[in-house]
C-alpha positions in Angstrom: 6.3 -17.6 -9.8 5.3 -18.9 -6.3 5.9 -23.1 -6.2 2.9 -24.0 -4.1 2.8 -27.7 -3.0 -0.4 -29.5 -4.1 -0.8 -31.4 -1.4 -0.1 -28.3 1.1 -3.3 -27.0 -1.1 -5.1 -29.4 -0.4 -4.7 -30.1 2.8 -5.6 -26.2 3.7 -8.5 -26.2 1.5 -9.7 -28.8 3.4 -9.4 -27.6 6.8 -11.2 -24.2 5.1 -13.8 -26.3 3.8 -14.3 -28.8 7.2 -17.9 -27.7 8.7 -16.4 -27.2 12.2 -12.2 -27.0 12.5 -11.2 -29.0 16.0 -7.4 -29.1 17.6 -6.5 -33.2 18.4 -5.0 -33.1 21.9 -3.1 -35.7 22.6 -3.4 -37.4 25.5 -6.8 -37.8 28.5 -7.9 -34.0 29.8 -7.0 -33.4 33.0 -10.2 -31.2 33.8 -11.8 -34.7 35.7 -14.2 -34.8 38.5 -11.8 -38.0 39.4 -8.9 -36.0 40.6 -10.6 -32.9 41.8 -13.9 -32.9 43.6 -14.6 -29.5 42.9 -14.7 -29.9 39.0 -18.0 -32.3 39.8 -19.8 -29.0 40.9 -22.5 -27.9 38.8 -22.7 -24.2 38.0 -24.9 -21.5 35.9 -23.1 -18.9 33.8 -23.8 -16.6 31.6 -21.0 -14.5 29.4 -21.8 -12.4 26.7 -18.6 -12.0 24.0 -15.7 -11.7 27.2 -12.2 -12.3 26.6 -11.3 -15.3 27.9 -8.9 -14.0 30.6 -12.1 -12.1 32.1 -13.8 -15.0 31.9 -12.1 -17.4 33.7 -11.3 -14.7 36.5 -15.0 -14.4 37.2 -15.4 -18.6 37.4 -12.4 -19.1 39.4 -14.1 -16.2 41.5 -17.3 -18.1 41.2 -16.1 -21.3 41.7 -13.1 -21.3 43.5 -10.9 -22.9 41.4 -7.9 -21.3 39.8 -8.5 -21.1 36.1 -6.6 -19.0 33.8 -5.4 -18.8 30.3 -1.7 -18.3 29.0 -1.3 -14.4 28.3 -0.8 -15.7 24.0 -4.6 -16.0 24.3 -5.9 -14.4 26.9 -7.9 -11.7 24.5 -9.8 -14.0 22.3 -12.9 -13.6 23.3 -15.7 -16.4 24.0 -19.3 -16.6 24.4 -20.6 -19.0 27.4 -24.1 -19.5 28.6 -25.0 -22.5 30.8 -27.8 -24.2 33.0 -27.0 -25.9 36.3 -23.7 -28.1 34.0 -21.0 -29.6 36.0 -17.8 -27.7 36.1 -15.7 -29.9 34.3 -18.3 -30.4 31.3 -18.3 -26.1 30.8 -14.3 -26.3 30.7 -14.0 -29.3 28.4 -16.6 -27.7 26.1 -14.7 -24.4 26.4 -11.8 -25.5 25.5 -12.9 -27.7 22.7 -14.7 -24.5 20.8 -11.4 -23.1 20.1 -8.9 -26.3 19.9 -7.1 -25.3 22.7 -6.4 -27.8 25.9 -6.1 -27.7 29.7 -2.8 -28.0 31.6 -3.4 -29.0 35.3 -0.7 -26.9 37.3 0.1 -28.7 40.7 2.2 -26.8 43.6 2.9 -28.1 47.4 0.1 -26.9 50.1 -2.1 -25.3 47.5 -5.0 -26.6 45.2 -4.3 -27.6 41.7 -5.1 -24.8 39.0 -5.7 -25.5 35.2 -4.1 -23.2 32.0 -6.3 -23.4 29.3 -3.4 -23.0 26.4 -2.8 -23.6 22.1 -0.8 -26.4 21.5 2.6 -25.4 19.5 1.6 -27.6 16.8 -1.8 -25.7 16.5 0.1 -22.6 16.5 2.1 -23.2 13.7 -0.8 -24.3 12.2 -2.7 -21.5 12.1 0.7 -19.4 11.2 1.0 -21.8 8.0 -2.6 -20.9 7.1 -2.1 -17.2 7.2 1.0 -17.6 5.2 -0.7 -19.8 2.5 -3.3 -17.0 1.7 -0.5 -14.5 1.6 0.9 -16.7 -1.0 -2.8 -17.0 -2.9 -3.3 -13.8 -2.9 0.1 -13.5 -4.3 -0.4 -16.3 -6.9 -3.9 -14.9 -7.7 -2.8 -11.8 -8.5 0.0 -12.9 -11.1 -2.4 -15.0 -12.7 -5.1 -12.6 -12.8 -3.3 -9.9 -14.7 -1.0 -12.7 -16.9 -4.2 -13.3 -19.6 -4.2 -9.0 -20.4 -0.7 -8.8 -21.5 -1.8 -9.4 -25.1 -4.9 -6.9 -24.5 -5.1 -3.4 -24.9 -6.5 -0.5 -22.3 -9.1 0.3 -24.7 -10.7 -2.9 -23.8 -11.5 -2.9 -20.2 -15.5 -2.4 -21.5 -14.7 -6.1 -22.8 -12.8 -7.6 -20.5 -15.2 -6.5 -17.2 -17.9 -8.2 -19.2 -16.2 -11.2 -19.8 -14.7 -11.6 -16.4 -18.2 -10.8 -14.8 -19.5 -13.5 -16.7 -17.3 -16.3 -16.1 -17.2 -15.2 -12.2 -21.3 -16.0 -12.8 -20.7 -19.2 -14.1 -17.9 -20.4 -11.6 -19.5 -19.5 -8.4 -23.2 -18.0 -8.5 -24.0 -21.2 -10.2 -23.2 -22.9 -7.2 -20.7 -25.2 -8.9 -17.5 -26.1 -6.4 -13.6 -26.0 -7.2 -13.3 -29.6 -7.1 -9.3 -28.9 -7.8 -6.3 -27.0 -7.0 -6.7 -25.7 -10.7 -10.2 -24.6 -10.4 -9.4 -23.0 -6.5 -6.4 -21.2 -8.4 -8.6 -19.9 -11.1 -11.6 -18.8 -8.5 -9.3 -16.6 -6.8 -7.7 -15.4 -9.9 -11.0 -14.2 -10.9 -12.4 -12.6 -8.0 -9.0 -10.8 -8.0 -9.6 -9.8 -12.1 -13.2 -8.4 -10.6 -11.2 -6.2 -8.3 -8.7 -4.6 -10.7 -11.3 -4.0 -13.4 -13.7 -2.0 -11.2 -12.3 1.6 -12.0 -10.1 3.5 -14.2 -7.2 3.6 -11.3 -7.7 -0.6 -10.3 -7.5 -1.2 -14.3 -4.8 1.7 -15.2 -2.6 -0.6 -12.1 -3.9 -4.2 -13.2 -2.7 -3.6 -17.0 0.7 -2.4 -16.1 1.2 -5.1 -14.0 0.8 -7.3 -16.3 3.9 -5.9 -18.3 5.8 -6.3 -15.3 9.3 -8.5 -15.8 10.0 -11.3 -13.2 12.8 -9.3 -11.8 10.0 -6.6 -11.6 7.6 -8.9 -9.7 9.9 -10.0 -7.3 11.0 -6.5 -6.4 7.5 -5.3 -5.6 7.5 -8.3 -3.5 9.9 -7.5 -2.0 8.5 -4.4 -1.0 9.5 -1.7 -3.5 6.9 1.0 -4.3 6.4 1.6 -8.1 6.3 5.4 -9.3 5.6 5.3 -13.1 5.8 9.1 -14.9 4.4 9.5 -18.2 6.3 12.6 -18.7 9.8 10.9 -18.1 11.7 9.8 -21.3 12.0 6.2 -19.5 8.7 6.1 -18.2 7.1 2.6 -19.5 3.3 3.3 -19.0 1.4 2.4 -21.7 0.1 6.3 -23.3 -3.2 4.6 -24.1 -3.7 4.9 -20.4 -3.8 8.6 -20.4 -6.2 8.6 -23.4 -8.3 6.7 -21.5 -8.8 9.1 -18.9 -8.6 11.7 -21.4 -11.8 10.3 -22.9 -13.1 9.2 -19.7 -17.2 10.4 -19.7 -18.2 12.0 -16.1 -21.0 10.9 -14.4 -24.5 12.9 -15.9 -26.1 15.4 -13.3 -28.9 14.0 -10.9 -32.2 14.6 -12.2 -34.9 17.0 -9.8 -32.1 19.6 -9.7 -33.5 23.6 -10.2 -33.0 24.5 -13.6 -30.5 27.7 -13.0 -28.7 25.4 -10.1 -28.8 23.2 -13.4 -27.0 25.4 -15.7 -24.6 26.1 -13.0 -23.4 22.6 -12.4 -23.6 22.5 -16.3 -21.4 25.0 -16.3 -18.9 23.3 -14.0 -18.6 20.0 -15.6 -18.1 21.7 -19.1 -15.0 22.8 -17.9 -14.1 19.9 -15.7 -14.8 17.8 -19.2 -12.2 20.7 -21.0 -9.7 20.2 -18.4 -10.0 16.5 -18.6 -9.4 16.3 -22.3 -6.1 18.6 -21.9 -4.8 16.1 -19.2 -0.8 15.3 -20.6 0.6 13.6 -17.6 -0.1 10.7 -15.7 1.9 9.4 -12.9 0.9 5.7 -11.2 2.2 4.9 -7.7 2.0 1.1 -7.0 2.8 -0.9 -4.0 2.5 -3.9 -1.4 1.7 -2.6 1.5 4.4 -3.6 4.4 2.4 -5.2 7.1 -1.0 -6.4 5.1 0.5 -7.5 1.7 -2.1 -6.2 0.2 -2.1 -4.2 -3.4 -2.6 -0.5 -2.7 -2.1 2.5 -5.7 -2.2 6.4 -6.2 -3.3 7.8 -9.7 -2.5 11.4 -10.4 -3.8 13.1 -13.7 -2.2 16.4 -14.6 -3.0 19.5 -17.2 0.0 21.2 -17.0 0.3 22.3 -13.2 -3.3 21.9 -12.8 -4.3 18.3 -11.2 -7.3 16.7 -13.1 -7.8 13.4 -10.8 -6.0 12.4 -7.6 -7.0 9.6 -5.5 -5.9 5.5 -4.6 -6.6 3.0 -2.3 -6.5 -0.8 -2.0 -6.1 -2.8 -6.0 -7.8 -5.6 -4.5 -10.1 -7.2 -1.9 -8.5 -7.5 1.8 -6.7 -10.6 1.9 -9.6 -12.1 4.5 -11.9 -11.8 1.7 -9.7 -14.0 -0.3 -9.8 -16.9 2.4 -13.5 -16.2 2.4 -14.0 -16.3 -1.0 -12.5 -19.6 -1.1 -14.2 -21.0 2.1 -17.4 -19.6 0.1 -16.6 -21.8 -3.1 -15.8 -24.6 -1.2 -19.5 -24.5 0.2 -21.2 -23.9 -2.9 -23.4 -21.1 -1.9 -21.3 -19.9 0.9 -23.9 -21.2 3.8 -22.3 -22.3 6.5 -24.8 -22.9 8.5 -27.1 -25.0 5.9 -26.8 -28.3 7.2 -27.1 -27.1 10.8 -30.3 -25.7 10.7 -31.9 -28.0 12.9 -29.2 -27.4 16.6 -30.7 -23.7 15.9 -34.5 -24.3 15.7 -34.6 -24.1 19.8 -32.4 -21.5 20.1 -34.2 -19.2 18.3 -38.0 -20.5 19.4 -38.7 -17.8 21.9 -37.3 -13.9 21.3 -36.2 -12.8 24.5 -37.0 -9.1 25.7 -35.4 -5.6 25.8 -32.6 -5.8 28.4 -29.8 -3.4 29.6 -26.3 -3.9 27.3 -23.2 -2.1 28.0 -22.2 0.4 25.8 -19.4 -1.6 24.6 -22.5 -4.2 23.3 -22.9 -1.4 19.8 -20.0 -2.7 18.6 -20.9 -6.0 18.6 -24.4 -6.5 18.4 -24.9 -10.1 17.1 -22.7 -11.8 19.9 -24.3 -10.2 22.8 -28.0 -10.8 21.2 -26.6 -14.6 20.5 -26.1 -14.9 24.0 -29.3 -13.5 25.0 -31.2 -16.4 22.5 -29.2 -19.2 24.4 -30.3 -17.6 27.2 -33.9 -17.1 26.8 -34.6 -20.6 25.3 -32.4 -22.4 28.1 -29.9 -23.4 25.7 -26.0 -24.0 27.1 -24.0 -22.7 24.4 -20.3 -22.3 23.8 -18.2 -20.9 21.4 -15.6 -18.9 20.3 -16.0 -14.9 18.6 -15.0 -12.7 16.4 -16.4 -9.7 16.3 -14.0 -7.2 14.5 -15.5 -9.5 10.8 -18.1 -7.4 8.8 -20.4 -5.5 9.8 -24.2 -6.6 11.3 -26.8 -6.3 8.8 -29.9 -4.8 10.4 -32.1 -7.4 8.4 -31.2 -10.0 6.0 -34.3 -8.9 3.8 -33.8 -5.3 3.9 -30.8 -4.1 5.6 -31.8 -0.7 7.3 -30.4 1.1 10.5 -32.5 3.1 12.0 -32.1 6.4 14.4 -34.0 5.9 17.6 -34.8 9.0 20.0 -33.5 10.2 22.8 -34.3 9.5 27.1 -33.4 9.0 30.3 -29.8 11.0 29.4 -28.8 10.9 33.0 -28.5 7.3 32.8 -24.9 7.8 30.2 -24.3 4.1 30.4 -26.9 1.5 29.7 -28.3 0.9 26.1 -31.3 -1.5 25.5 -31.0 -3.7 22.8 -33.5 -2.8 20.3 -36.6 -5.4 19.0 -39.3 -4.9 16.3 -41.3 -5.5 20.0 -39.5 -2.2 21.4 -42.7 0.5 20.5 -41.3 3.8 20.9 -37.5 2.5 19.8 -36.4 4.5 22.5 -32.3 3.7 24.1 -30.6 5.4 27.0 -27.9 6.6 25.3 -27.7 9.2 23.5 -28.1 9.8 19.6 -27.6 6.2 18.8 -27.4 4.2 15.7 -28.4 1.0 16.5 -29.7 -2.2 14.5 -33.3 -2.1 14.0 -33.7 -6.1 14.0 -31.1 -6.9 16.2 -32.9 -9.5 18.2 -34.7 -10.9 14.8 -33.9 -14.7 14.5 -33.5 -14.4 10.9 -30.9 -11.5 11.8 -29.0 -13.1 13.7 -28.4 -16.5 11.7 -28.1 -14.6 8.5 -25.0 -12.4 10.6 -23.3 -16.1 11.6 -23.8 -17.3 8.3 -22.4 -14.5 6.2 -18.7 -14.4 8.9 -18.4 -17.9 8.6 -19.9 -19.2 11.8 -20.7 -22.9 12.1 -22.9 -23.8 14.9 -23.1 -27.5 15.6 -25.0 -29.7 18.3 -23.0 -31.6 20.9 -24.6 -33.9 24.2 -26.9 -31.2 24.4 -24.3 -28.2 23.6 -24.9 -25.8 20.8 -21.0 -25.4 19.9 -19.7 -22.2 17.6 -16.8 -22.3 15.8 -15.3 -19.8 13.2 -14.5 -21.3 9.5 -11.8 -19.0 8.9 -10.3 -19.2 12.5 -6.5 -18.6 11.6 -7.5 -15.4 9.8 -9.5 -14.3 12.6 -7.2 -14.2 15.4 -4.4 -13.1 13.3 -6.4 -9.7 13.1 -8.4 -9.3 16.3 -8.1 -6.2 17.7 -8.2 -7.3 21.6 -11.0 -6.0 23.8 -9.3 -3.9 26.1 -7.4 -1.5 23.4 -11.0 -1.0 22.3 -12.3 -0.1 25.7 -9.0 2.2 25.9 -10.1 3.7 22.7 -13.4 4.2 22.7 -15.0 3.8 26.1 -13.1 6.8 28.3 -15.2 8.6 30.4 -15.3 12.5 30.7 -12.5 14.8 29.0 -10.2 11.8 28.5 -13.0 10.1 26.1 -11.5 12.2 22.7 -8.6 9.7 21.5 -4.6 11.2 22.0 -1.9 11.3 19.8 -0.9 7.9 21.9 -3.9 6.0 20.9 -3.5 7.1 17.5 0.0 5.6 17.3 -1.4 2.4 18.8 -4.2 2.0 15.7 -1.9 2.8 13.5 0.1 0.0 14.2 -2.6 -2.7 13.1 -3.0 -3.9 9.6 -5.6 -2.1 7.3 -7.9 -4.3 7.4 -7.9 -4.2 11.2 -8.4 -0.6 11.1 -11.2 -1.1 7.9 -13.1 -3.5 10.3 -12.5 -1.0 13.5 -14.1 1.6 11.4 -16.9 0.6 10.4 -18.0 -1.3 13.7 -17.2 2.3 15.0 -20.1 3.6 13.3 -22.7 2.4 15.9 -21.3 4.5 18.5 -22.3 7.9 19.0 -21.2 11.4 17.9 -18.9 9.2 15.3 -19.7 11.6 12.6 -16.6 12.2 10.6 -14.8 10.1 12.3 -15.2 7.0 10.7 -14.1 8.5 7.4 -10.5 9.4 9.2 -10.1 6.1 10.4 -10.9 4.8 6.6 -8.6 7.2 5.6 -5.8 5.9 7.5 -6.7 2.2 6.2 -6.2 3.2 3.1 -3.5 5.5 2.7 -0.1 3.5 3.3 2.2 6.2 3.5 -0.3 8.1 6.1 -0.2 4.8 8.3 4.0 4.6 7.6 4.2 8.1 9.3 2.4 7.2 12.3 4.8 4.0 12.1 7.9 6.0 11.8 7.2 8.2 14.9 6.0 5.0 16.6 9.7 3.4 15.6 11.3 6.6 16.8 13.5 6.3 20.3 11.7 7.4 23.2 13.9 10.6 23.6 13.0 11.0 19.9 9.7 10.5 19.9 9.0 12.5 22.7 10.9 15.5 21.2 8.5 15.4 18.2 5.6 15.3 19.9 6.6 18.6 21.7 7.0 19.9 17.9 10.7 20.2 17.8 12.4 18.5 14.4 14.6 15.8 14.7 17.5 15.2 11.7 16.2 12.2 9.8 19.8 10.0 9.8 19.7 10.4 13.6 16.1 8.6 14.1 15.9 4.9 14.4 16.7 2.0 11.7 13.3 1.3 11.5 11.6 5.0 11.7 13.9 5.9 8.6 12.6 3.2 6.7 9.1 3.4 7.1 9.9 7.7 6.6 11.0 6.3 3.3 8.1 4.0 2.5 6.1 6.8 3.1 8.3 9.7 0.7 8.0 6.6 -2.1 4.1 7.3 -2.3 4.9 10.9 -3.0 3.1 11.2 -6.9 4.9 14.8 -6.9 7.8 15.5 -7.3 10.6 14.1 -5.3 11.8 16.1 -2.7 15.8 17.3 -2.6 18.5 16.1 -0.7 19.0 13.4 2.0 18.6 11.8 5.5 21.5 14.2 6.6 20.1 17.6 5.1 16.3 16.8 6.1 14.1 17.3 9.4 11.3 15.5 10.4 8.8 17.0 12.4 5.2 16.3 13.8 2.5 19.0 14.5 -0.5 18.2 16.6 -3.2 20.7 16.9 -6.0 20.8 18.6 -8.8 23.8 17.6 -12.6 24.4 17.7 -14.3 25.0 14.8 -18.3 25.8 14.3 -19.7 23.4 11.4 -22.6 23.5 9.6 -26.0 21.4 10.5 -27.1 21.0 6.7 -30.3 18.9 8.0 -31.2 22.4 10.2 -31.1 24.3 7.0 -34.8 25.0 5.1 -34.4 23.4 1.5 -35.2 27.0 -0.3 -32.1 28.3 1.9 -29.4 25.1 1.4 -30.4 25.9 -2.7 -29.9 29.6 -2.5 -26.7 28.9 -1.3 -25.5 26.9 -3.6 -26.2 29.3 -6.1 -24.9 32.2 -4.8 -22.2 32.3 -2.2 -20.4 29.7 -0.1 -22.7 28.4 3.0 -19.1 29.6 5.0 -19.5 33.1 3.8 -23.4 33.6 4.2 -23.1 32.1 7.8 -20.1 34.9 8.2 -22.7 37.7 8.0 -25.2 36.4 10.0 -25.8 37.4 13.7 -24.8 35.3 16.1 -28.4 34.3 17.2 -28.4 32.6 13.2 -25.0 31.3 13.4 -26.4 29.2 16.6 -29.4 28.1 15.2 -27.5 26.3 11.9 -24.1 25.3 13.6 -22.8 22.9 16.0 -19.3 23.6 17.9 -16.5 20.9 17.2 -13.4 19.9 18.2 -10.8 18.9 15.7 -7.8 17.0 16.1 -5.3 17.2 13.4 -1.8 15.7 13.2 0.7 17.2 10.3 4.0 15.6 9.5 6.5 17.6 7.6 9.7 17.1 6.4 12.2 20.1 6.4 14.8 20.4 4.0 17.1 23.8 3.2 14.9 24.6 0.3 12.0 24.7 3.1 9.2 22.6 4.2 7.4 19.8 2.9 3.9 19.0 4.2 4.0 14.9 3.9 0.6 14.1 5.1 -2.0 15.7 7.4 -4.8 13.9 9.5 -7.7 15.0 11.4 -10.5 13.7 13.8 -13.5 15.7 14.4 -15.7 15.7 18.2 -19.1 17.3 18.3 -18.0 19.7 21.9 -19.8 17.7 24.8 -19.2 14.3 23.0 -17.3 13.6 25.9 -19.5 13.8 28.2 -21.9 11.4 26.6 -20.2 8.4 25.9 
């Protein structure tokens, strides 16, 4: 078992818990009007969510003093708005929203410049943090499944009720861990929530806990679990296969046609038969290698004939683990309670409609922040986040709404949508925006729920993020999302380049990317392929192996020629393992020496149906009769136009060959509407 200090504990629930986290620099700031005249100057400024290196560009452009950031932090991105405030007030204040300090840099003949830097000590800090939750999560997740070795598989009916009662009890009661005991068992609960939600999290969460410590410490350590019913070895539990045996499919939606009726009838009778003749069930378990987070595969077999397929993440992301516990620590989770009052002004007057940048849809509640501090003449500092959850539209009834389409010449300006905004019209395209966006309540209720505390300071409204450490661990910087998602013309559809580069991030940065990616345009599909990376490790450890690959290597595979597995690099073999551990089939022959890896990319236009362009009485017809594919096939081409929509689809195969032949490993695709190019 993990041996987790107390006092370590302690002390890091406490800086979780602290309504605004601040860095003590030792020593006076050397950003004084004293020893440099042109720090007395006052200026106005006003940055949306920038990354700091942009930032202090534009105000040593401004200004005329050299200030800069060391290139460790130079992506973190801050929000500055300020009235007529002397120079060396903004970059004390900026400096002091993230902990960070000023070094004054002196050279002969030349005017002193100032590095705005992280102490080493805060550093390891915020390293130590991000280790402790890995450890929680770790610790959480023993304890969680240690209380169900004595119960049975039968009994997850029982045991989800009992654990969603005493969740009730410990936190939606507002009661507070007031020990290391009662943090421990918080966690171990919200992890026992997780691992009871489906068959697949509670088939996983029960074997577990039959693991043996030498078990435990080999998952991890990184090994990948494949348990086999059908082997004469195999050590899952054959009450597990009963259960999905007996498992009861969801009943058929009411309102549908009565013959559509008896078709789907139909359907799920045999489903139901095929279910109960399921004799094989293999589990696939495993921490993932760069998240440490608990990911599975559940495969249920009749014979040859697959019954159920599917996995993803065990648990919560280890970010809602800190949050949960920053949550608990606050009772109802309100960070901003007890600074209601620094926001009264800052929210007194709604400002209007303006221009955003395109960039501003995918992060909606910094840029409108800024425009409050703005509007009401308030100087505001802070630093930002914005890859945590997603904006709700409204905290009383969370809605996004689709707004029409003008002025499609313009291409790059979007306004930023108000209940005062009549026709809800945007210049840009078919976009999904926030309907309350500029609300007040929005817009505290977004802070609020990603752990923003706002605090008043000499006339400052100062943000600072509860879960900070966690934060800039996973920040995807600013410019890969420009790279990404902001080309212009042919070069706006992602390569097999940019892929490589996502695919490196944790899955919880590519969760978070994803679903902020959903209020840009023509994303449909496309999110879902990015979710589908997130939560398929041994998709993501392809991408890493040809990523790990030698340039010579790399590029040979991308020109679809096979490269002998024992000749690629170290680190490409072993993630090309990881990946063939996840296999739920069976294992494929040979070895490194007798195998091939290659990569296919492909890129193909497809027509797709527009269900929403299809009459009802048509869509039902179809249904009942013949494919949609097959009725479209024998339509003229006038009809095929009128109920289809040209897209481009990007898909990347890897395959592994071996002398028996080849072995499709994993295939990914992205899907563009044709002439989303051209409007992004």
């Amino acid at each position: 078992m993990l041996k987790t200090p107390p006092q370590r504990v302690i002390a890091v629930f406490l800086a979780w818990s602290m309504a605004v986290v601040l860095q003590t620099v030792v020593g006076a700031s050397p950003v004084v009007p004293q020893n440099d005249p042109r720090l007395a100057k006052n200026y106005t400024f006003y940055f949306p969510p920038t990354p700091l290196a942009e930032l202090l560009q534009s105000v040593s452009r401004e200004t005329g003093v050299n200030v800069r950031s060391e290139r460790s932090i130079a992506q973190h991105r801050a929000i500055l708005v300020v009235h007529d405030r002397p120079l060396h007030e903004t970059l004390t204040r900026l400096a002091e929203a993230f902990g960070y300090a000023w070094r004054k840099v002196e050279s002969k003949d030349k005017p002193p410049e100032y590095m705005l830097y992280q102490s080493s000590q805060a550093f390891a800090q915020q390293q130590a943090e991000v280790r402790h939750i890995r450890e929680m999560y770790l610790r959480a997740l023993r304890d969680a499944v240690r209380e169900w070795a004595t119960r049975q598989p039968a009994d997850l009916d029982a045991i989800q009720k009992e654990v969603g009662s005493e969740w009730r009890e410990t936190v939606h009661d507002g009661k507070r861990p007031r020990s290391q005991l009662e943090i421990q068992r918080t966690l171990k609960l919200f992890t026992q929530l997780q691992l009871t939600q489906t068959l697949g999290t509670w088939a996983v969460g029960y074997t577990l806990s039959r693991l043996t410590p030498q078990q435990w410490k080999a998952l991890e350590a990184g090994e990948v679990f494949v348990l086999d019913s059908s082997r004469a070895d195999s050590t899952l539990p054959p009450e597990l296969l009963e259960l999905y045996r007996q498992h009861e499919p969801h009943p058929l939606l009411p309102g549908i046609p009565d013959d559509l009726r008896n078709q789907q009838q139909q359907l799920l009778g045999e489903e139901v038969a095929k279910q109960r003749a399921a004799d094989r069930l293999v589990l696939v378990f495993g921490l993932h290698p760069t998240s440490g987070r608990l990911y599975y595969q559940v495969l249920v077999l009749a014979g040859a004939e697959v019954v159920t397929f599917g996995g993803k993440a065990a648990t919560g992301a280890l970010w809602e683990y800190a949050k949960t516990l920053g949550e608990s620590s606050a009772g109802d989770g309100s960070s901003l309670a007890e600074n209601e009052a620094p926001l009264v002004k800052l929210f007194e007057k709604t400002p209007q409609p303006v221009p955003l940048p395109p960039t501003a849809l995918m992060d909606v509640t910094g840029h409108v922040l800024a425009l409050y501090a703005r509007e009401n003449h308030r100087d505001l500092v802070g630093e930002w986040y914005p890859q945590l959850p997603r904006e709700q539209a409204d905290t009383g009834e969370s809605r996004v709404e689709i707004f029409r389409v003008v002025g499609l010449g313009e291409g790059d300006r979007v306004l930023a949508p108000s209940r005062s905004l009549e026709a809800g019209e945007v210049a840009f395209g078919n976009v999904k925006l926030l309907s309350a966006a500029l609300d007040a309540r929005t817009v505290k209720g977004n802070l609020r729920e990603n752990g923003y505390v706002v605090r008043e300071s000499d006339g400052w409204l100062v943000v600072t993020q509860r879960y900070r450490a966690w934060c800039r661990q996973y920040e995807v910087p600013e410019a890969s999302i420009r790279k990404w998602f902001f080309k212009l013309g042919q070069e706006a559809q992602l390569d097999i380049s940019d892929l490589i580069e996502i695919a490196r991030l944790t899955p919880e940065q590519i969760e978070r990317l994803a679903l902020k990616h959903r209020n840009l345009p023509q994303t449909e599909g496309m999110t879902a392929s990015f979710l589908s990376l997130a939560h398929n490790p041994a998709r993501q450890s392809l991408f890493l192996a040809l990523d790990s690959a030698a340039p010579a290597h790399r590029q040979t595979l991308l020109q679809g020629t096979p490269v002998r597995v024992s000749a690629l690099a170290p680190a490409a073999q072993r993630y090309l393992r990881y990946s063939l551990a996840w296999r739920a089939s069976s294992p494929i022959p040979g070895g490194p020496e007798q195998w091939e890896f290659a990569v296919q990319v492909q890129r193909q236009v497809r027509d797709r149906i527009e269900w929403s362009k299809l009459p009802s009485d048509l869509s039902d017809s179809l249904w009942r009769h013949e494919s949609p594919e097959e009725w479209l096939a024998r339509q003229p081409e006038a009809v095929r136009k009128q109920f289809t929509r040209s897209e481009l689809v990007f898909t990347v195969s890897f395959v592994l060959r071996t002398p028996e032949g080849e072995h499709l490993l994993q295939e990914w695709s992205l899907r563009y509407p044709m002439g989303a190019e051209n409007a992004r």
